[in-house]
N, C-alpha and C positions, 0 to 999 in steps of 0.2 A: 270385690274391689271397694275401698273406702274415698272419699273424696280427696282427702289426704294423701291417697295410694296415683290417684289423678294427678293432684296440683304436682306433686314430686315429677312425676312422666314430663309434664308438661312444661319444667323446670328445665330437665335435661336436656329439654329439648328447644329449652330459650323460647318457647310460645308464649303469646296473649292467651287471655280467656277465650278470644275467639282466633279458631285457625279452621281454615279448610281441610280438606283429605288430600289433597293437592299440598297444603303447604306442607301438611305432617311427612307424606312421605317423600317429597323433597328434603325436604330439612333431613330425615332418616340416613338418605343415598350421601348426605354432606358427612355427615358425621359418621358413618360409613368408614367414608373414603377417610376420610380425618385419623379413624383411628384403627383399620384393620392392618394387621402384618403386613398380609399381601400387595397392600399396593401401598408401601414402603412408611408404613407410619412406626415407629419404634412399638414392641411388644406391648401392648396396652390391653392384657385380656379382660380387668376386671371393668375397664374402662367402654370394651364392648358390650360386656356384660349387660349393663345400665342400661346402656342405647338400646338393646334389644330387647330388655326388658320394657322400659318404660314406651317401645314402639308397642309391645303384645298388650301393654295396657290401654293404649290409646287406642288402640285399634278394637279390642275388647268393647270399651265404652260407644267407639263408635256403631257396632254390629246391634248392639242393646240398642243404642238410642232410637225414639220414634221421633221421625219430621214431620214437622208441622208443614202443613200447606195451605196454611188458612193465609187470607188477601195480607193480613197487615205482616205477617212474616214474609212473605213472598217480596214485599216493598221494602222490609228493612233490608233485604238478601240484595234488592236490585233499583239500588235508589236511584238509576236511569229511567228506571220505569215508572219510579214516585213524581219524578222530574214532570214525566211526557203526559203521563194519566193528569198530571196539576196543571200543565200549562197545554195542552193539546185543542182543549175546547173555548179557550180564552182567548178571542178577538185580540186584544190586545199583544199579544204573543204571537199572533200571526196564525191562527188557530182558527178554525172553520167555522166557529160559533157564530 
């Protein structure tokens, strides 16, 4: 897979650079439903095509990818927790310090 072979998938599928595994295959079941015969979309096969392709690439890229679990990823992932770790020890904040 080229990056190129990515941005395209990622096109199709109307994403940002950044998308969960959750959005991806929501987004997939939408376009899905959007374009298959069966459940009354006009014959769009080369149109399924796409979607499925560019799902087996995201999903490709995803099984390769290594997660990072280091602190400052962890915080960008869950700025609730950047929030409470920032303000938790801070008197001021109402915080135990």
């Amino acid at each position: 897979m080229t990056y190129k072979e990515l941005q395209l998938a990622l096109a199709v599928f109307g994403l940002e650079e950044r998308a969960s595994l959750r959005q991806i295959k929501s987004r997939h079941r939408e376009l899905v439903k959007r374009h298959h015969p069966d459940l009354g979309a006009p014959a769009e096969n080369e149109e399924m095509r796409r979607v499925n392709a560019a799902y087996r690439v995201l999903l490709d890229y995803l099984s390769d990818y290594r997660f990072s679990f280091a602190e400052d990823e962890f915080y960008e992932q869950n700025p609730d927790e950047r929030l409470r770790r920032q303000y938790f020890e801070d008197p001021l904040w109402g915080g135990g310090g």
